[in-house]
C-alpha positions as CSV (number, residue, x, y, z in Angstrom):
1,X,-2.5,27.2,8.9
2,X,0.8,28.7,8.0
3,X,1.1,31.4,11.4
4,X,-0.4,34.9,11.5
5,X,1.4,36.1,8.5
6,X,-2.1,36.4,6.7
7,X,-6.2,37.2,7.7
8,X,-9.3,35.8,6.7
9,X,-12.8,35.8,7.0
10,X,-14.5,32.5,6.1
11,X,-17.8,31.2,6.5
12,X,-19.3,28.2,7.7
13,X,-18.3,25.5,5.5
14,X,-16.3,27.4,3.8
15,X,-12.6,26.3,2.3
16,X,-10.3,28.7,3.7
17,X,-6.6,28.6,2.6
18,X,-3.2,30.9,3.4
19,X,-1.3,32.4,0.5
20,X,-0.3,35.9,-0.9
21,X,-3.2,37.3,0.2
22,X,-6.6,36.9,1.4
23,X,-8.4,33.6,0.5
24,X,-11.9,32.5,0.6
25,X,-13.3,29.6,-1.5
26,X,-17.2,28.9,-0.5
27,X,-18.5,25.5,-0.5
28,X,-15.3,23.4,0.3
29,X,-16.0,20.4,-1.9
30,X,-14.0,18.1,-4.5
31,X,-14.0,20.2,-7.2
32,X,-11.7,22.7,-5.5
33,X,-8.8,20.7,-5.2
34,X,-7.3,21.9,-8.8
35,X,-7.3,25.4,-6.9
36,X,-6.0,24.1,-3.6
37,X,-2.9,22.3,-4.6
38,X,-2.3,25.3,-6.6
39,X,-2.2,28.0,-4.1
40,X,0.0,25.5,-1.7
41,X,2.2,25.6,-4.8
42,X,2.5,29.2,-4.4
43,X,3.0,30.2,-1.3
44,X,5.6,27.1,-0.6
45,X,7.5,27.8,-3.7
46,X,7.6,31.6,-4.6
47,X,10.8,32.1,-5.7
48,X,12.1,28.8,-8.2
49,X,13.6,30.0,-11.3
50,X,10.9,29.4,-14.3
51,X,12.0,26.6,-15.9
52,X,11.8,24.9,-12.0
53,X,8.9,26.4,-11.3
54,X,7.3,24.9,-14.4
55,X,8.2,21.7,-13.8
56,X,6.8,21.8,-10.5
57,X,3.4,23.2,-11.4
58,X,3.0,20.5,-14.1
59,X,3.6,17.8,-10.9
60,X,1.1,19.8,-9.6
61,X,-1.2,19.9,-11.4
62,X,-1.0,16.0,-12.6
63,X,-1.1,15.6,-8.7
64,X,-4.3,17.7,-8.2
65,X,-6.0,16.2,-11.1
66,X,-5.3,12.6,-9.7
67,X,-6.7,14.1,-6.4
68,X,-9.7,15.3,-7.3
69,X,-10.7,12.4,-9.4
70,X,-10.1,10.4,-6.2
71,X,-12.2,11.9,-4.2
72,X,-15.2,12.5,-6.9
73,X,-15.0,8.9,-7.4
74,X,-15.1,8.0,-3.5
75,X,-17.4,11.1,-2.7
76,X,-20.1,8.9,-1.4
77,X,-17.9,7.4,1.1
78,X,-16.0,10.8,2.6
79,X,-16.7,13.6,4.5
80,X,-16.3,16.6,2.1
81,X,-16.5,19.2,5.1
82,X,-13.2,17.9,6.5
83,X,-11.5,19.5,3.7
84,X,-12.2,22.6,5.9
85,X,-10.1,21.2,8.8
86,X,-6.6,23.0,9.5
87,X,-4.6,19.1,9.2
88,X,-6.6,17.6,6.2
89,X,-5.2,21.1,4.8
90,X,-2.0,20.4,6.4
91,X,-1.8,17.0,4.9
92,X,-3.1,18.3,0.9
93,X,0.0,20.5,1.3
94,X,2.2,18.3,2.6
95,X,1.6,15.8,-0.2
96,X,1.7,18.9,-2.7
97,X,5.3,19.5,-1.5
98,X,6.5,16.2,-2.3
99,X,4.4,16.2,-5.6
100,X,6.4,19.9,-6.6
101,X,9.5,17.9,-5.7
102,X,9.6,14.8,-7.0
103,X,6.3,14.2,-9.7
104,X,5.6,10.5,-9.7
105,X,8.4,9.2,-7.5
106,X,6.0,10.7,-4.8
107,X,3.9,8.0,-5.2
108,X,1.0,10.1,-5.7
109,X,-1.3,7.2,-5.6
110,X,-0.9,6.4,-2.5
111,X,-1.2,9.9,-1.1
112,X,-4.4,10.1,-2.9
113,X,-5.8,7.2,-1.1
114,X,-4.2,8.5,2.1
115,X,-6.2,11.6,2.0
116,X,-9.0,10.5,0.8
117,X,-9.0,8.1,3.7
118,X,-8.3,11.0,6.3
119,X,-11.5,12.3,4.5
120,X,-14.1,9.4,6.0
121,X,-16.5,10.2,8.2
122,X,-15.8,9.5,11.5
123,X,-13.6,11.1,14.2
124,X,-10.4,8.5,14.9
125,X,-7.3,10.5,16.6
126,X,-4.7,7.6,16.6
127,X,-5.8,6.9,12.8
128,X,-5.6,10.4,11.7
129,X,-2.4,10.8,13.4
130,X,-1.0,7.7,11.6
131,X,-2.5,8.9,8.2
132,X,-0.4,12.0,8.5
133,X,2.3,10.3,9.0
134,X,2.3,8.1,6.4
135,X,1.3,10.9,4.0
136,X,4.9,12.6,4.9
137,X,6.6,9.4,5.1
138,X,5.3,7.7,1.4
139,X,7.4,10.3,-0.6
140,X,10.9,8.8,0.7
141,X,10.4,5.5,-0.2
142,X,11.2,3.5,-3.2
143,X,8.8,1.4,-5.6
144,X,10.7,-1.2,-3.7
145,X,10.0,-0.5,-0.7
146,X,6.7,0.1,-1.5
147,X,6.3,-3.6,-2.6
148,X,8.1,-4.9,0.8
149,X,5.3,-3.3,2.6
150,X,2.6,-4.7,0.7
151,X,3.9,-7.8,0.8
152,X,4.3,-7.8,4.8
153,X,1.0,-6.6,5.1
154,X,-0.5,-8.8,3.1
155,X,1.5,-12.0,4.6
156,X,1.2,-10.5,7.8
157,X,-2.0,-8.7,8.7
158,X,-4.5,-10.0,6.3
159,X,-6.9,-12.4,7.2
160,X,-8.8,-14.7,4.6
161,X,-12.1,-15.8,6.1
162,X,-11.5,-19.8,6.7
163,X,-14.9,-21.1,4.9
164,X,-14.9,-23.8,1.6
165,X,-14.0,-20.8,-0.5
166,X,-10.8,-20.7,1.6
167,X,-8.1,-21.7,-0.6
168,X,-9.6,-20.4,-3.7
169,X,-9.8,-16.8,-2.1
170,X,-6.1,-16.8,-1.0
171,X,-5.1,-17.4,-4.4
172,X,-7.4,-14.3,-5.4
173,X,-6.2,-12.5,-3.3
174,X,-2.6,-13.0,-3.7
175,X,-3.4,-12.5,-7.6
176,X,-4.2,-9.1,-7.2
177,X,-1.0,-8.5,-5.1
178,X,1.3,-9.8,-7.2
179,X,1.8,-7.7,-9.5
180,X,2.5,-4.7,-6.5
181,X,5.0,-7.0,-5.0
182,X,7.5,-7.4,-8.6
183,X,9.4,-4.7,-7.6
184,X,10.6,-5.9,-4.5
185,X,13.4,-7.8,-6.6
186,X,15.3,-4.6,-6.2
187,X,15.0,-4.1,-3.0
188,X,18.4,-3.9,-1.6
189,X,19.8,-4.1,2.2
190,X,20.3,-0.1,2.4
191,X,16.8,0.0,1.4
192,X,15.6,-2.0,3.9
193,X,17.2,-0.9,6.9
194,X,16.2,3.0,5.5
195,X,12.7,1.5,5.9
196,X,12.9,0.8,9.4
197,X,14.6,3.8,10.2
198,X,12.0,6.0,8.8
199,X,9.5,4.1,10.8
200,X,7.3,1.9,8.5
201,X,9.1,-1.4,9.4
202,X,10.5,-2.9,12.7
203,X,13.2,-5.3,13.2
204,X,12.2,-8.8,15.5
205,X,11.2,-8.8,19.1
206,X,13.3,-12.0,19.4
207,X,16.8,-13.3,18.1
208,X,14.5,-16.4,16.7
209,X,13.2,-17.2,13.3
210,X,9.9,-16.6,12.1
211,X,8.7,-19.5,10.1
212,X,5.7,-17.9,8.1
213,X,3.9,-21.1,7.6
214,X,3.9,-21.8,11.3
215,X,2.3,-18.6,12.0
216,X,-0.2,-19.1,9.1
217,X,-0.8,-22.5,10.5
218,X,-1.7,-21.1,13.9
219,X,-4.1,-18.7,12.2
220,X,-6.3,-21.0,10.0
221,X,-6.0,-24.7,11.5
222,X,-8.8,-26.4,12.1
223,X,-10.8,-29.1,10.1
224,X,-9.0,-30.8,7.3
225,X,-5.7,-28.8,7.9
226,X,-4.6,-30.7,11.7
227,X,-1.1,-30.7,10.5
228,X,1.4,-28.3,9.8
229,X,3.2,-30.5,6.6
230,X,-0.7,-31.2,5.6
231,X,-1.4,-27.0,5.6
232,X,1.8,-26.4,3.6
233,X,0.7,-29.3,1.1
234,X,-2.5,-27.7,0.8
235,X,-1.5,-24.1,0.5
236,X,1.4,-25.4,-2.0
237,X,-1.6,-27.5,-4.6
238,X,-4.7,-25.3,-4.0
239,X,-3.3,-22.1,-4.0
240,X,-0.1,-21.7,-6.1
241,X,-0.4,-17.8,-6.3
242,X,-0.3,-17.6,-2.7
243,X,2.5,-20.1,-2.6
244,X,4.6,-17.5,-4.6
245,X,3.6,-15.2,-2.4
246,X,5.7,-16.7,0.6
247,X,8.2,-17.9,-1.4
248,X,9.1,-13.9,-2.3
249,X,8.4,-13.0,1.5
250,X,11.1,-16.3,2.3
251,X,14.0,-15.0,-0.3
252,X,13.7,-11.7,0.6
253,X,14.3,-13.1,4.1
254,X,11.3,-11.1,5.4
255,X,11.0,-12.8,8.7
256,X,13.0,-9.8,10.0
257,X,10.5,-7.3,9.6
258,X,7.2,-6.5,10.6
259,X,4.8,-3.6,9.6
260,X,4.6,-0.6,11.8
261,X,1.1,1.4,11.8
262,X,2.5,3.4,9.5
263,X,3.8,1.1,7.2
264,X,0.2,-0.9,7.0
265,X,-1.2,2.7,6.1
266,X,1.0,2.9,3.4
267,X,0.5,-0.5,2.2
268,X,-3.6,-0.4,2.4
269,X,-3.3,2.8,0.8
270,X,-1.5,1.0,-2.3
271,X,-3.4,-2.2,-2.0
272,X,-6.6,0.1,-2.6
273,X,-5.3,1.4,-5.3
274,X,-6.2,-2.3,-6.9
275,X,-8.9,-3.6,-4.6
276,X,-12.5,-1.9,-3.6
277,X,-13.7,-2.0,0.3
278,X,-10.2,-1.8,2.0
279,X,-11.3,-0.7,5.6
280,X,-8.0,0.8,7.2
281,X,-9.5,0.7,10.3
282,X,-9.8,-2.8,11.0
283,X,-6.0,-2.8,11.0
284,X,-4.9,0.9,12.7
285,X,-7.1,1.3,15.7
């Protein structure tokens, strides 16, 4: 993984990782990730002065605790031999550098769910290549930021299935996103136009505005909502939550923006640190 400077040996299903010397952990599985992040810390970082060095292991190690516990929670759902795989092993060390850097403003949540996502069974280039983007990507952005994208996506991209339940289920949903979307309030113009320049937003296709209701109008019209003021109305006294929702998304003049792939990873990624059954790949495909 890190060029011919090393050798090794490994067997099948075995975890094989490059550091000072010749590695060889059987039984890739979970409950090696404590030794993993470790030995990434290592190699990357060989020669920090102590009381650096300390620091970063204790990132480290908080990191690969949150890790593991991520993916013994979710172990029925992932693929444990693709922790074998030379970019799941790029993207664990990747996300170990930014952990050794920065501790928390990593947002090592969301790298956990990343990788633990990358870990699914299934073989999906364009999602994997996403996911590891996003993974190097999360580390530069802001709790601000963060919010922005969550709120996009969830304005956005997410769909609310249109049955009698409707309006009541846009208010749950938007009450379990609420409380990731309070630090948006600090989001600030350089941090938004860093956001699109790192690639997780994109500016309009068109010089005109994008009325939000209009769009969600288009999406969920049909009987009982035949009018635009009528939706609004409805959306405004059955599901208040929801209202807020688009009231932050109008003063943070978020018309501008859209998601890119990499911004929605990043922002299911967060969202399922809150909510169970997030599917990423019903939105990057």
């Amino acid at each position: 993984m890190f060029g011919d400077k090393q050798s090794q040996s490994v067997g099948p299903y075995a975890l094989a990782i490059q550091a000072q010397g010749d590695i060889n952990i059987q039984g890739a599985s979970p409950e090696h990730i404590d030794q993993m992040v470790r030995l990434f810390l290592d190699y990357n970082f060989p020669k920090l002065r102590d009381e650096a060095l300390a620091i970063a292991r204790d990132y480290v190690e908080q990191f690969g605790k949150q890790l593991k516990e991520s993916l013994i929670a979710k172990r029925e759902s992932i693929d444990v031999g693709k922790l074998v795989l030379p970019d799941v092993q790029a993207g664990i060390n990747d996300a170990v550098l930014a952990s050794a850097r920065l501790g928390s403003k990593a947002n090592p949540e969301i790298l956990c769910e990343l990788i633990t996502e990358r870990l699914r069974p299934g073989d999906d280039q364009f999602k994997d290549i996403v996911i590891a983007a996003a993974i190097r990507v999360v580390p530069q952005l802001t709790s601000p930021q963060v919010a922005m994208l969550v709120l996009l996506h969830s304005v956005l991209e997410v769909e609310i299935k249109k049955d009698e339940l409707f309006f009541p289920s846009l208010d749950a949903y938007a009450l379990a996103v609420m409380p990731l979307c309070e630090p948006i309030s600090e989001l600030s113009r350089a941090q938004r136009s860093h956001a699109e320049a790192v690639g997780v937003c994109a500016g309009p296709q068109s010089s005109f505005k994008f009325d939000i209701y209009s769009a969600l109008y288009e999406k969920y019209k049909g009987e009982g909502l035949t009018e635009l003021v009528t939706f609004k109305t409805a959306i405004s006294e059955q599901a208040p939550i929801f209202s807020q929702l688009l009231d932050i998304y109008e003063s943070q003049r978020l018309f501008t923006l859209r998601p890119t792939s990499v911004g929605s990873a990043i922002a299911i990624a967060r969202l399922s640190t809150v909510m169970d059954g997030l599917q990423m790949d019903a939105w990057i495909n």
